[in-house]
N, C-alpha and C positions, 0 to 999 in steps of 0.2 A: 355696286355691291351693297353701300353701306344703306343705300335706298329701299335696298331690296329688305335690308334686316328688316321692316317697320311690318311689315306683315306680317311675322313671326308673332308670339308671345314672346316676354321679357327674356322668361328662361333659358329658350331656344334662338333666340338672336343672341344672347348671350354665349351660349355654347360656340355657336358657327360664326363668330368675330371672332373667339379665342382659337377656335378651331383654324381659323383662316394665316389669322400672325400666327402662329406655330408653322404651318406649311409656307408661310413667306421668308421663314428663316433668317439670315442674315443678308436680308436685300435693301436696298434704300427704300423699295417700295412699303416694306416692315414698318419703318420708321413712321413713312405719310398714315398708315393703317395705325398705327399705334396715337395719333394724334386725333384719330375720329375714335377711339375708347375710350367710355368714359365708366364704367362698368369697376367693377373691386372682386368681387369672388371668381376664383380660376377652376375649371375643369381639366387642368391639366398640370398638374402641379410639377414642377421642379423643371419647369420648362423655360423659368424668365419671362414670364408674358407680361405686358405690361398691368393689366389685372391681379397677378399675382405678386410684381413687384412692388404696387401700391398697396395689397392688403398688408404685406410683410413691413414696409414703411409705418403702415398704420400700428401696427400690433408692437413696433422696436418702441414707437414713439410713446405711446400708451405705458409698456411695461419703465420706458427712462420715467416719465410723468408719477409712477407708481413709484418709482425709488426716490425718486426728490422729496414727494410727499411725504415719503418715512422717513427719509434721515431727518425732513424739520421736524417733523413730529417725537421721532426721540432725540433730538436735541431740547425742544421746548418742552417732555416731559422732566428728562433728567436736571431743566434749569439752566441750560448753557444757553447765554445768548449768542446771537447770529448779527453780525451787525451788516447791512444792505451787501454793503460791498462783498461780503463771501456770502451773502441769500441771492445775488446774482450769481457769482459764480457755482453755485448751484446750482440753481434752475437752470439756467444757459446752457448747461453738461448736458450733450445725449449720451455719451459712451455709457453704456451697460455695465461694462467690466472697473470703470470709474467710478459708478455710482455706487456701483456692487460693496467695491473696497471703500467706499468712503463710509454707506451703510456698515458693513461692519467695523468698523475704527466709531462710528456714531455710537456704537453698544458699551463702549467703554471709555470714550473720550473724556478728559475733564475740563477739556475747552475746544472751542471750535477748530483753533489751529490744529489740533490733532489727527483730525481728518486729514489734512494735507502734507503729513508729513514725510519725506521723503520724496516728494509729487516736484 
């Protein structure tokens, strides 16, 4: 099958791989298909396909990247230094809801530990 996609255009072998793992369901054979994708945009959204589990990966990680960037950045405007050891534990954080809370406690902190407090 997955031989067959090369004939296709991008877009349309694309479809019919997504199209393929959705009707393989919860089979082990899923799993072998899901290791010959290598593809990111999903035609079938809210389905779990591997495509679509990878863009939502990509976009969590992007927006955690985007919050790390702001809390240093208002901390390095308002003057607070950041010493290595909590600028790793920073960068290191994925959780959203972490970064979230720390950026806001950043808006008003008068020192780095502020951020963490309560944590």
């Amino acid at each position: 099958m997955a031989r067959g996609m090369r004939s296709f255009d991008k877009a349309t072998a694309k479809y019919w791989c997504e199209w393929l793992e959705v009707g393989l369901e919860d089979t082990p054979v899923r799993e072998t298909w899901r290791e010959l994708e290598k593809m990111v945009a999903t035609y079938f959204p809210g389905r779990g396909t591997l495509f679509e589990e990878t863009y939502l990966e990509g976009k969590a990680e992007g927006k955690a990247e985007a919050k790390v960037e702001s809390i240093l950045s208002v901390l390095d405007k308002r003057g607070i230094p950041v010493p290595e050891d909590t600028r790793d534990r920073i960068t290191s954080c994925t959780d959203l809801d972490t970064l979230t809370l720390w950026f806001d406690r950043s808006l008003t902190a008068t020192a780095v530990e502020d951020l963490f407090a309560g944590n």
